[in-house]
Residue, then its C-alpha position, 0 to 999 in steps of 0.5 A: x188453456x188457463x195457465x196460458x192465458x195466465x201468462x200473457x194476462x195480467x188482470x189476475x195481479x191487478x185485481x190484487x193490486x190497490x185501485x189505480x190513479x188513472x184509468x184508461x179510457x178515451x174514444x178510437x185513437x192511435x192503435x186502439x181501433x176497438x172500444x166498449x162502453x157499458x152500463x148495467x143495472x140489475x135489481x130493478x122492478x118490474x117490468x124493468x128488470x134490469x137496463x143495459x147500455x152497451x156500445x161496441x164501437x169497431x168489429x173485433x176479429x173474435x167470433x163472440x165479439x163480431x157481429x157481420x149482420x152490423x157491417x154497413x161500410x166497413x169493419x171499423x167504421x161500424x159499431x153496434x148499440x143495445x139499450x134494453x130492459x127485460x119489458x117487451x121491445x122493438x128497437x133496442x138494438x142500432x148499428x151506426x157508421x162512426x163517420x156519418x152518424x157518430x160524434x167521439x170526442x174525449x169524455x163525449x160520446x153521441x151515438x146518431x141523435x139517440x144516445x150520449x155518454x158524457x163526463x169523467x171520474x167520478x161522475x158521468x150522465x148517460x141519456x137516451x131520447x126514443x119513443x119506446x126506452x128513454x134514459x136520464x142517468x147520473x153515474x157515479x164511479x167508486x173506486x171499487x174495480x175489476x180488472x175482466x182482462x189486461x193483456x201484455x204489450x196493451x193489446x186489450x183492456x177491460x175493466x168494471x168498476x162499481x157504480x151508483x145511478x140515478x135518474x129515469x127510465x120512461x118506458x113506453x110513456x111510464x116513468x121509473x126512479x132509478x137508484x141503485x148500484x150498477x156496473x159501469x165497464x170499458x174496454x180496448x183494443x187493438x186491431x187483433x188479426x183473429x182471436x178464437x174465442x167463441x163462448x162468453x157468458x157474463x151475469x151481474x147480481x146486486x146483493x143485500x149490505x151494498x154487495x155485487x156479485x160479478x160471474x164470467x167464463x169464457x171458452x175458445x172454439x175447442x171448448x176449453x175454459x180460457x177463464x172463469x172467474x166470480x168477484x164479489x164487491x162491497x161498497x161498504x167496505x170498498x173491497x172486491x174479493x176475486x175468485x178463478x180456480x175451481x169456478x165451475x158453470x154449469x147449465x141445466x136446461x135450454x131453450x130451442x136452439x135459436x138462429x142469430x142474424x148471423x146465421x149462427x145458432x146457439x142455445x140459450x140457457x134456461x136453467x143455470x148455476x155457478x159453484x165455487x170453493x176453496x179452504x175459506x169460501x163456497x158460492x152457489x148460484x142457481x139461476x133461471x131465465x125469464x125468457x127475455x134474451x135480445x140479441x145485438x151484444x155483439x154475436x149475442x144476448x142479454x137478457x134476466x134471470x131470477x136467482x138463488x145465491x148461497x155465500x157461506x151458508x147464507x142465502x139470498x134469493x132475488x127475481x132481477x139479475x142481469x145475463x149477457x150469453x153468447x155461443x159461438x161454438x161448434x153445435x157438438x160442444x152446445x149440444x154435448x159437453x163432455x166437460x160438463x157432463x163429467x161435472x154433474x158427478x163431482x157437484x149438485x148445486x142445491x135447489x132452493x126456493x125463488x121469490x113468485 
């Protein structure tokens, strides 16, 4: 199922290709009726954690992306907003109709009278006025990019380029200084009748020396891995190195078995890792989840994880990574992985200490 997604993808060659002059990136318009904004920041202190923006705007037909609980008037009239952080929240999570409570304009977009997402490359201000989570970010783009996805004939488009924040986050009354590096991501879409694609998983780490680790994998409804793939970005040297043969993920414990407002149920990892090696590189991650999941990225979660990393026998550990997690599959995949299981007597990812 990878060589075929290879054929009609080509986000693999532009990952090899030198970062573009322009980029694509404006509201619903013409064919494109599905759009994604996002921001995210690991690394932050407690009780932070981490902050995520992420906006989808139009209900896609792909079952890890559509979110029928949200659906008010009608499909694409419809979009969804997370703004969150690992503390305690109520109302992280909005829906909204685009006509009546939304305003898209190009390099503006306000979300009812709570979020707005303004400006253009380099240089974007994304604020949020609530009594619980409140935002004032200045992003500045770098032209350090990943290409997630780039289906053939434009009918799907994501991309991530590596940023830096400033600004405040005021949580329930206390003020936090922001600067940091992040993730600023968009994406679009056409209208896709049906894609079955039912497993998303997708975490951000923020390393020592300007680095970023990025880690993704996404399965259909049969469990087949339709791609898996870790970047690793360098600020300093603005280069991103892509990896996405022999990215394996594996998890090693769950929660209970959660019911989302759609009435689907999924398990939430516990404990989890990623390894990776060729002839040049091995990359080991173990993971284990505060327990912070909120549900509304579309069909799923996200939420944070302590971390240990492991890049060619130098370790680092960290208590503040960022985790997105959506399952959608049929419950004899969630509950026995053949694929995975078979995976346990070819790797043993190696314990290691995490930070108290």
């Amino acid at each position: 199922m990878q060589l075929l997604m290879n054929l009609i993808d080509e986000s693999k060659q532009l990952n090899q290709a030198s970062f573009p002059l322009k980029l694509d990136y404006h509201p619903q318009r013409g064919r494109f009726k599905i759009i994604h904004q996002g921001l995210m920041i690991p690394d932050l202190p407690a009780p932070l954690h981490y902050l995520s923006f992420l906006s989808l705007i139009g209900q896609p037909n792909i079952p890890m992306l559509r979110n029928p609980s949200a659906i008010q008037t009608t499909a694409l009239d419809t979009v969804t907003v997370i703004s969150s952080c690992s503390a305690n929240m109520a109302g992280h999570y909005a829906r909204y109709s685009i006509e009546n409570d939304c305003k898209f304009e190009p390099n503006f977009y306000q979300f009812a009278n709570k979020e707005t997402l303004q400006g253009d490359f380099p240089f974007f201000r994304l604020t949020r006025v609530d009594s619980e989570l409140s935002l004032d970010l200045k992003i500045q783009t770098t032209p350090i990019i990943s290409h997630f996805t780039k289906l053939k004939l434009g009918m799907f488009d994501h991309w991530s380029l590596l940023c830096h924040c400033q600004g405040n986050v005021i949580y329930k009354g206390q003020t936090y200084a922001i600067d940091g590096m992040g993730s600023f991501e968009y994406a679009r879409a056409i209208n896709i009748p049906y894609l079955p694609l039912c497993f998303f998983t997708y975490q951000i780490i923020n390393l020592q020396n300007q680095r970023q680790l990025l880690l993704a994998q996404i399965r259909n409804n049969f469990n087949q891995i339709m791609q898996s793939r870790i970047y690793l970005r360098d600020a300093k040297t603005a280069q991103t190195e892509m990896f996405d043969e022999n990215v394996y993920f594996k998890i090693l414990r769950v929660y209970p078995k959660v019911k989302t407002p759609n009435h689907q149920e999924m398990y939430l990892p516990r404990e989890f890792g990623w390894i990776f090696q060729n002839e040049n590189r091995k990359i080991e991650i173990h993971a284990e989840s505060r327990g912070d999941y909120k549900f509304g990225l579309a069909a799923g979660y996200v939420g944070s994880f302590k971390y240990c990393v492991n890049i060619d026998g130098i370790e680092e550990t960290g208590e503040s990574g960022y985790c997105e997690y959506i399952d959608c599959r049929p419950l004899k995949w969630q509950e026995k992985n053949h694929e995975e299981k078979k995976l346990d007597e070819m790797v043993n990812i190696v314990p290691c200490a995490l930070k108290k």
